[in-house]
TORKOLMAR-582434 format. One record per residue: residue in three letters; x, z, y of N, C-alpha, C in turn. Coordinates in steps of 0.1 Angstrom, whole numbers, padded with zeros to 4 digits, always signed. Each point is the difference from the previous one (the first is absolute). Example, Ala and Ser with C-alpha at 12.3 -4.5 7.8 and 13.67 -1.06 7.14 Angstrom:
# residues 2
ALA+0132+0078-0057-0009+0000+0012+0009+0000+0012
SER-0004-0007+0011+0009+0000+0011-0008+0008+0011
***
This chain:
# residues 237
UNK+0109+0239+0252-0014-0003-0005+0001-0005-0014
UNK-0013+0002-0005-0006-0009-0013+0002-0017+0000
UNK+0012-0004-0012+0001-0018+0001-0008+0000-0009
UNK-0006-0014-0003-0012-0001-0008+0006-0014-0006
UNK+0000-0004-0011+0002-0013-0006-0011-0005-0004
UNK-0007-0014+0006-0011-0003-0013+0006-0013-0005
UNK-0007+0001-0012-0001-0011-0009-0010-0007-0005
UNK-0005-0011-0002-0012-0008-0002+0002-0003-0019
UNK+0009+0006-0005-0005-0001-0013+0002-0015-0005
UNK+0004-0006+0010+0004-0017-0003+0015-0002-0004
UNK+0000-0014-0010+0016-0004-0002-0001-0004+0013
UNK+0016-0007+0003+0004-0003+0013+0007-0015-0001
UNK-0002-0012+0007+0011-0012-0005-0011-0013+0004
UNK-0008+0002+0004-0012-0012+0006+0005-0009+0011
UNK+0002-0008-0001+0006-0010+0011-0012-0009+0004
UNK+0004-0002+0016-0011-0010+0000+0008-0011+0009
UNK-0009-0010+0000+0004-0014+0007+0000-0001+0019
UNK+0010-0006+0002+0000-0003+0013-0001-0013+0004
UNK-0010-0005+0006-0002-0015+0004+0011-0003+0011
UNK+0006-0013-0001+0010-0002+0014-0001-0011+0005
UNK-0013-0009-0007-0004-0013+0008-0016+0004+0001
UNK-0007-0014+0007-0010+0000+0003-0008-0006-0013
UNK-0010+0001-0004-0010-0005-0008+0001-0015+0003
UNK-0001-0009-0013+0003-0014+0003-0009-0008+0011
UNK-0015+0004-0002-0013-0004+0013+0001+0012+0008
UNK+0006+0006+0006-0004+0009+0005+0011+0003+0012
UNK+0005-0011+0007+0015+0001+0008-0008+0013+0014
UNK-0010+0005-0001-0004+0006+0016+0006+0015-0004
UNK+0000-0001-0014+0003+0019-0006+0011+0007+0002
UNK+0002+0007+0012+0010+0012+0004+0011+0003-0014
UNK+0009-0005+0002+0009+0008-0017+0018+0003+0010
UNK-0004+0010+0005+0012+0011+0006+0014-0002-0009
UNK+0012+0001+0002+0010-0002+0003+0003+0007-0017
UNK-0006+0009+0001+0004+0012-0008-0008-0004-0016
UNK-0011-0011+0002-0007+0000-0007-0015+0005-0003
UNK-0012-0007-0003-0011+0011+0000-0005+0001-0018
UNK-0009+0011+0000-0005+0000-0017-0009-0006+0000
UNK+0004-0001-0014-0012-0010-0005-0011+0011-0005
UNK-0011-0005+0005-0014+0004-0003-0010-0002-0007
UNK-0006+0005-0010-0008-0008-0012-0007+0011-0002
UNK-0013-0010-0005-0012+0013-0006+0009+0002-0017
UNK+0002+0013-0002+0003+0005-0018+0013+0002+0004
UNK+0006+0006+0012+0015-0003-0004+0006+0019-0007
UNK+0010+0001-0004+0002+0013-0007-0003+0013+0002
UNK-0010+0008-0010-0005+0015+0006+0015+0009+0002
UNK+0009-0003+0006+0010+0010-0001+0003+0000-0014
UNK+0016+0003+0000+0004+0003-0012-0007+0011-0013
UNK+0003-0003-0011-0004+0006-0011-0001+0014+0003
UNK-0009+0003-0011-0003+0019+0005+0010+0002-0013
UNK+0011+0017+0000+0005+0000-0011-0013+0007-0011
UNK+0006+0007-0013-0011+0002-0012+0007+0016+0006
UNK-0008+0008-0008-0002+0018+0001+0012-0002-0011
UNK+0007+0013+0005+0016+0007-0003+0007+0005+0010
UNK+0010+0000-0007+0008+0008+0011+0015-0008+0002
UNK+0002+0002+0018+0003-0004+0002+0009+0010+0009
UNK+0014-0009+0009+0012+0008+0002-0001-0004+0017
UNK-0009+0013+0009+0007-0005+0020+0014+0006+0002
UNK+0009-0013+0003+0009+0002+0008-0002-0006+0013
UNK+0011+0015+0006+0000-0004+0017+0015+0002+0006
UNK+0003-0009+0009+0010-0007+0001-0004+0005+0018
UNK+0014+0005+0003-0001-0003+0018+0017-0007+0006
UNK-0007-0007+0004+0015-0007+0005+0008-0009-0012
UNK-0010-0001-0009+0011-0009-0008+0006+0012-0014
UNK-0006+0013+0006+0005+0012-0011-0009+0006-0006
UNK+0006+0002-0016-0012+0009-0002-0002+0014-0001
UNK-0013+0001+0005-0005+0014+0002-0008+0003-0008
UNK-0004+0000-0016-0005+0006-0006-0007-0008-0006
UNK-0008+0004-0012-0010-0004-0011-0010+0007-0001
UNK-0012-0002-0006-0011+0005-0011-0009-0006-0007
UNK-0001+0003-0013-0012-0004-0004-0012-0008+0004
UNK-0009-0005+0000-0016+0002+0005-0007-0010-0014
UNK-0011+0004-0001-0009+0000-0011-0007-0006+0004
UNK-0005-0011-0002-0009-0011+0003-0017-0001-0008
UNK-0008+0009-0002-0010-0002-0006-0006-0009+0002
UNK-0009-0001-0007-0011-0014-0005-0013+0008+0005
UNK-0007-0014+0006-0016+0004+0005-0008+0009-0011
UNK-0007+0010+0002-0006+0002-0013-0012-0005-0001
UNK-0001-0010+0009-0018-0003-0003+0005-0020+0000
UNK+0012+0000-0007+0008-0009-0005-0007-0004-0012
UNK-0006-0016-0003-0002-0003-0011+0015-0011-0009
UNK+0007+0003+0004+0016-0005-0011+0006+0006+0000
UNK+0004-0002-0012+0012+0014-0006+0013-0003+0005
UNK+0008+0006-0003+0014-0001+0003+0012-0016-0006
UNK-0009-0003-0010+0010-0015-0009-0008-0010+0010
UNK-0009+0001+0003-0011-0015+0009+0006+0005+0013
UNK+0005+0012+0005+0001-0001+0017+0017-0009-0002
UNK+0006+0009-0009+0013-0005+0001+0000-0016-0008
UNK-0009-0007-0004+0002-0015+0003-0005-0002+0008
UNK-0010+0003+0006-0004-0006+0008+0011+0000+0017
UNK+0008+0011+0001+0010+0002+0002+0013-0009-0002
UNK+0005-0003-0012+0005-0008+0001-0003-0018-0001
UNK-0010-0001-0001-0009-0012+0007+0005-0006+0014
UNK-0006+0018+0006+0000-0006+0017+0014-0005+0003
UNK+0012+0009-0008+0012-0002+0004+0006-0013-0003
UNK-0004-0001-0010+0004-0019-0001-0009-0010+0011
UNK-0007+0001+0000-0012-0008+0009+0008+0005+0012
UNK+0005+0014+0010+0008-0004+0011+0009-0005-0001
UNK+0006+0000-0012+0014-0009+0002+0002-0011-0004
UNK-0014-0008-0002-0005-0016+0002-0001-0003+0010
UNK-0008+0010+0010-0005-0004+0014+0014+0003+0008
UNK+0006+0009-0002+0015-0003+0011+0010-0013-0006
UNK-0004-0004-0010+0008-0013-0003-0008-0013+0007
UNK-0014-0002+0000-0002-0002+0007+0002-0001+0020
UNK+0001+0009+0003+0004+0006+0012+0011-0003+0007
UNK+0010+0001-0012+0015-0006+0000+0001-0014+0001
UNK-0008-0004-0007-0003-0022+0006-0005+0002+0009
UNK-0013+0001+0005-0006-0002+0012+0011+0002+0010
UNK+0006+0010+0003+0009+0008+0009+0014-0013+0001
UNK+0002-0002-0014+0011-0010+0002-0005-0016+0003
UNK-0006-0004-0001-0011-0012+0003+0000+0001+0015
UNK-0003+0013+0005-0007-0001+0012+0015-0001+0010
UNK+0011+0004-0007+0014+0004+0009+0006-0015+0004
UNK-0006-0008-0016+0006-0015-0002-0010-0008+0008
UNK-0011-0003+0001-0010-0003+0009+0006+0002+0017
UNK+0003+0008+0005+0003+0009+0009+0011-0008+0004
UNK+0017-0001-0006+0010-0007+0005-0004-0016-0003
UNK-0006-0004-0004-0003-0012-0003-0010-0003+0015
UNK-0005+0007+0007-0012-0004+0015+0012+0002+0008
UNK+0009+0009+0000+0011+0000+0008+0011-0009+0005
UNK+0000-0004-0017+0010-0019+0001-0009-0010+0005
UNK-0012+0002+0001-0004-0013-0004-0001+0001+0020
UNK-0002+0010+0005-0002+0000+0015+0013+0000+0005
UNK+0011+0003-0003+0016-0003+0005+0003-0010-0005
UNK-0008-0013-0011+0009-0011-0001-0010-0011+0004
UNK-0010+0006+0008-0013-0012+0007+0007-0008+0009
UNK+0011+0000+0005-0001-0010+0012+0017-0008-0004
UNK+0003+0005-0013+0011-0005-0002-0001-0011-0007
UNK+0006-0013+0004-0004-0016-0008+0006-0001-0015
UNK+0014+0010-0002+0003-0005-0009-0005+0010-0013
UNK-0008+0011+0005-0007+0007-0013-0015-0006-0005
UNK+0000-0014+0002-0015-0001-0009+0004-0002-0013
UNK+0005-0001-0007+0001-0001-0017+0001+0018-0004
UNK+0005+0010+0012-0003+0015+0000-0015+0001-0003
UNK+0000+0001+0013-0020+0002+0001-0009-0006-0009
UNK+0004-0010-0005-0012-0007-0012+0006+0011-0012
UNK+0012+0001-0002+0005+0014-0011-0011+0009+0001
UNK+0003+0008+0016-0008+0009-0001-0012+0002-0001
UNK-0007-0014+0003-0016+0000-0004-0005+0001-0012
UNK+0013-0007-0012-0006+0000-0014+0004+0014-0003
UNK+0008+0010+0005+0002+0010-0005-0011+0012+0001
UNK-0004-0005+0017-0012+0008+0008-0014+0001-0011
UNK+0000-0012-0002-0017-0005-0012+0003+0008-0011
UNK+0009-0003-0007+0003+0006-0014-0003+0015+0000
UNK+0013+0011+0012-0004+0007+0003-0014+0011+0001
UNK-0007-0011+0012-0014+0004+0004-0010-0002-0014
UNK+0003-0008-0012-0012-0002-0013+0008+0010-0007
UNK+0010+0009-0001+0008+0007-0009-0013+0013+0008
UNK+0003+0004+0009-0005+0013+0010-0012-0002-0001
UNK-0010-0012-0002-0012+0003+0002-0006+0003-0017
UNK+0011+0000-0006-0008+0004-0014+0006+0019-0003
UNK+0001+0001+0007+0006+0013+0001-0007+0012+0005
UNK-0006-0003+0016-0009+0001+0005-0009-0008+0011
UNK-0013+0005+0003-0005-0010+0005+0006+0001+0016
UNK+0004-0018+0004+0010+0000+0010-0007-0001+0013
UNK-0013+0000-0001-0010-0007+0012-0004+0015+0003
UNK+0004+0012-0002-0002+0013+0006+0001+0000+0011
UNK-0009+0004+0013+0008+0004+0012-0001+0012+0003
UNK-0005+0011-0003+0001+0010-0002-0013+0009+0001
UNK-0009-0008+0000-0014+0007-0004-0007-0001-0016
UNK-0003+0010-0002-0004+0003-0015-0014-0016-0004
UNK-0001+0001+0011-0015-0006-0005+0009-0020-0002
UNK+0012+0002+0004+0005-0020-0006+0000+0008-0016
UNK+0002+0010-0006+0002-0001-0016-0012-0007-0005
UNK-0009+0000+0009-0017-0007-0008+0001-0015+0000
UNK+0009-0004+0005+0004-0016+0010+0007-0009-0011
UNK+0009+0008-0005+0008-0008-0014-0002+0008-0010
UNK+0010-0004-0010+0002+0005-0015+0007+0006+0004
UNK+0001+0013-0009+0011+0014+0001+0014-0007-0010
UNK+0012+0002+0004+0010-0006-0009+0004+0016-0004
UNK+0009-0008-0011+0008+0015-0007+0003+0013+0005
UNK+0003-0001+0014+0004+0016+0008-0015+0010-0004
UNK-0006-0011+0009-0017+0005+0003-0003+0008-0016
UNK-0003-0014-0008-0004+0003-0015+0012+0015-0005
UNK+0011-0003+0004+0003+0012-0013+0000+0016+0009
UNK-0001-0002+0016-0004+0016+0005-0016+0000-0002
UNK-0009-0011-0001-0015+0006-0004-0001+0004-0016
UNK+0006-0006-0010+0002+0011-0009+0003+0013+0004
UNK+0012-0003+0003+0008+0019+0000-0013+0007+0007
UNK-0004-0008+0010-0007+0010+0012-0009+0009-0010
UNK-0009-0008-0007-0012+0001-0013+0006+0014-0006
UNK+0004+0002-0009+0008+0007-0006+0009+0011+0006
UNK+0004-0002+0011+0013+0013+0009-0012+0008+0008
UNK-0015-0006+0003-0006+0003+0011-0013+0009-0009
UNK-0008-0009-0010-0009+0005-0008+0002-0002-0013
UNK+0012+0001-0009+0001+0001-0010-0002+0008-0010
UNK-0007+0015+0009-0003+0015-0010+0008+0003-0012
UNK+0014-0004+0001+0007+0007-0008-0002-0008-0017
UNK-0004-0004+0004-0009-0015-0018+0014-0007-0002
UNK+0010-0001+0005+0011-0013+0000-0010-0013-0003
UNK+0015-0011+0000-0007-0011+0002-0007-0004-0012
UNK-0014-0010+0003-0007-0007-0011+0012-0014-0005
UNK-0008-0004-0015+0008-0012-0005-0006-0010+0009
UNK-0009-0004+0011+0000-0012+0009+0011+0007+0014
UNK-0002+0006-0001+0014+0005+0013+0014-0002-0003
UNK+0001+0001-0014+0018+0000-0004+0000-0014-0002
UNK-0010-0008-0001-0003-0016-0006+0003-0005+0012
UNK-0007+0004+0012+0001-0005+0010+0013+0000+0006
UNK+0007+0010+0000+0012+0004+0007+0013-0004-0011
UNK-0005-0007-0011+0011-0009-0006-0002-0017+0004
UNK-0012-0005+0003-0001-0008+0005+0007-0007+0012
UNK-0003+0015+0011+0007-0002+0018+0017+0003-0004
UNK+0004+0008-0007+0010+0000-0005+0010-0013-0008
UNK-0006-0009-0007+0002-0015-0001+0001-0007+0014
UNK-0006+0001+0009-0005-0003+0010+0012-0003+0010
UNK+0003+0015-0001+0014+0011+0009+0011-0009-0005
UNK+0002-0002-0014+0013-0007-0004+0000-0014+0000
UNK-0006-0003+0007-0007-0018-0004+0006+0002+0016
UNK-0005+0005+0012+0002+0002+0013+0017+0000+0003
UNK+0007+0013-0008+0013+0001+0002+0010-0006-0003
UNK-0008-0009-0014+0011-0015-0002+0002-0012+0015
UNK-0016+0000-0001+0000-0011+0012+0008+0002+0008
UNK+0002+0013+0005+0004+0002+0016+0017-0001-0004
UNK+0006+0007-0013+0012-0002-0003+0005-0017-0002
UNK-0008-0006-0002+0003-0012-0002+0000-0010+0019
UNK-0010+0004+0005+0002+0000+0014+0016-0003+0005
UNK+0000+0015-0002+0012+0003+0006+0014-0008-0005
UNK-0004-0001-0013+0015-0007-0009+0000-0016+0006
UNK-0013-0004-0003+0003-0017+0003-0006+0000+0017
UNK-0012+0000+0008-0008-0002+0015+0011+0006+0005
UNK+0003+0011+0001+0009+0005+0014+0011+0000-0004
UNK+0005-0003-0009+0015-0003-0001+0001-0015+0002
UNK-0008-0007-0001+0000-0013+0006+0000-0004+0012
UNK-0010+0010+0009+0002+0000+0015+0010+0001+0001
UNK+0006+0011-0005+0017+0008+0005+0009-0015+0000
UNK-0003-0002-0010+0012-0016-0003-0002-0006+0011
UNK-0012-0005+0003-0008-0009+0010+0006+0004+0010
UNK+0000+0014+0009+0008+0007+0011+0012-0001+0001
UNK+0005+0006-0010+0015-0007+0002+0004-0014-0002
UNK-0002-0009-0004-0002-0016+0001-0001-0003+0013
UNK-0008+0005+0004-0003-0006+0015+0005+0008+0012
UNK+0014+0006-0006+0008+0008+0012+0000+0014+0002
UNK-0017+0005-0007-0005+0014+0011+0003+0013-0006
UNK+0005+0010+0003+0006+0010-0010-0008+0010-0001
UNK-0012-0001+0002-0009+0011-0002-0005-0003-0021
UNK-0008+0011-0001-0009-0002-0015-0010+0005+0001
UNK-0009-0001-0013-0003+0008-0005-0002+0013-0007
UNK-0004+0010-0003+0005+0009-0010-0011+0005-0001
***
């Protein structure tokens, strides 16, 4: 028979976040083994659309390839942006996803450290000689939990309507740009308050990744000290 390939015309490379604790008020919220998503009003329209050209399908079976061709990507004709505004606007979105999976990549790692930190803290509850542990891990738990709530909003439990409840943090803010723009942008590329804005959350992004690198160099390498000091051979990481 006829194999059929489709394609949505989109780049590919969008990552999203996997929650692995519970919301800090919110201990009643189901969060499975595996992890659940996080859910927010504005979060990303799917990856970028590519710009009209031409481009190369390969197809691969088993790991082999089976062939090539061309295909030609036209542009809407009832398109009001030409070809220089699609392709910034274009490469706009591409930088803006690859803020939001840097993003994504903290939360994700936040949530992994959060995660073995509820695990020690419940295998060293009934042991007398880990309380100078446990007070570790509580100053690490805080720090933590104010790093992740400026990242995204952490009081989510997975209904759209808590985004009305708090402030949207950086995740939120920089897929409600993209969304603007990837979803209804008609091909205009970005305005100068869009590129303003998304250098701003971009300051934001690198202000976030120091913290959390600094985290890791002095808070949980302190625990780790702390752990082993007091006998126990597990860590952090």
């Amino acid at each position: 028979g006829l194999n059929r390939v489709w394609w949505d015309l989109r780049h590919q490379g969008l990552r999203e976040p996997l929650l692995l604790t519970n919301p800090p008020d919110a201990p009643w919220v189901s969060t499975p083994a595996e992890g659940r998503p996080l859910i927010a009003w504005g979060t990303p329209a799917g990856e970028p659309l590519v710009v009209p050209g031409t481009y190369t399908v390969k197809l691969s079976v088993n790991g082999t390839a089976a062939g090539s061709q061309p295909l030609q990507v036209l542009a809407d004709p009832h398109t009001l942006g030409t070809q220089q505004s699609m392709e910034a606007q274009e490469k706009f979105l591409l930088q803006m996803q690859e803020e939001v999976n840097q993003v994504v990549d903290m939360i994700n790692h936040l949530e992994g450290t959060r995660k073995q930190l509820d695990v020690l803290t419940k295998v060293l509850a009934e042991d007398p000689k880990a309380a100078p542990v446990l007070k570790a891990i509580k100053g690490v738990e805080e720090k933590a939990v104010a790093v992740e709530g400026k990242l995204f909003d952490i009081h989510l439990t997975g209904f759209r309507e808590d985004s009305f409840r708090h402030p949207d943090q950086l995740y939120e803010q920089l897929s409600d740009l993209a969304s603007k723009l990837n979803g209804s942008g008609a091909d205009m590329g970005p305005t100068d308050q869009q590129m303003e804005a998304r250098k701003l959350l971009g300051d934001d992004l690198s202000t976030a990744a120091k913290t959390i690198q600094e985290m890791a160099s002095k808070d949980i390498a302190a625990l780790n000290a702390t752990l082993k000091s007091s006998g126990f051979s597990m860590a952090i990481h």
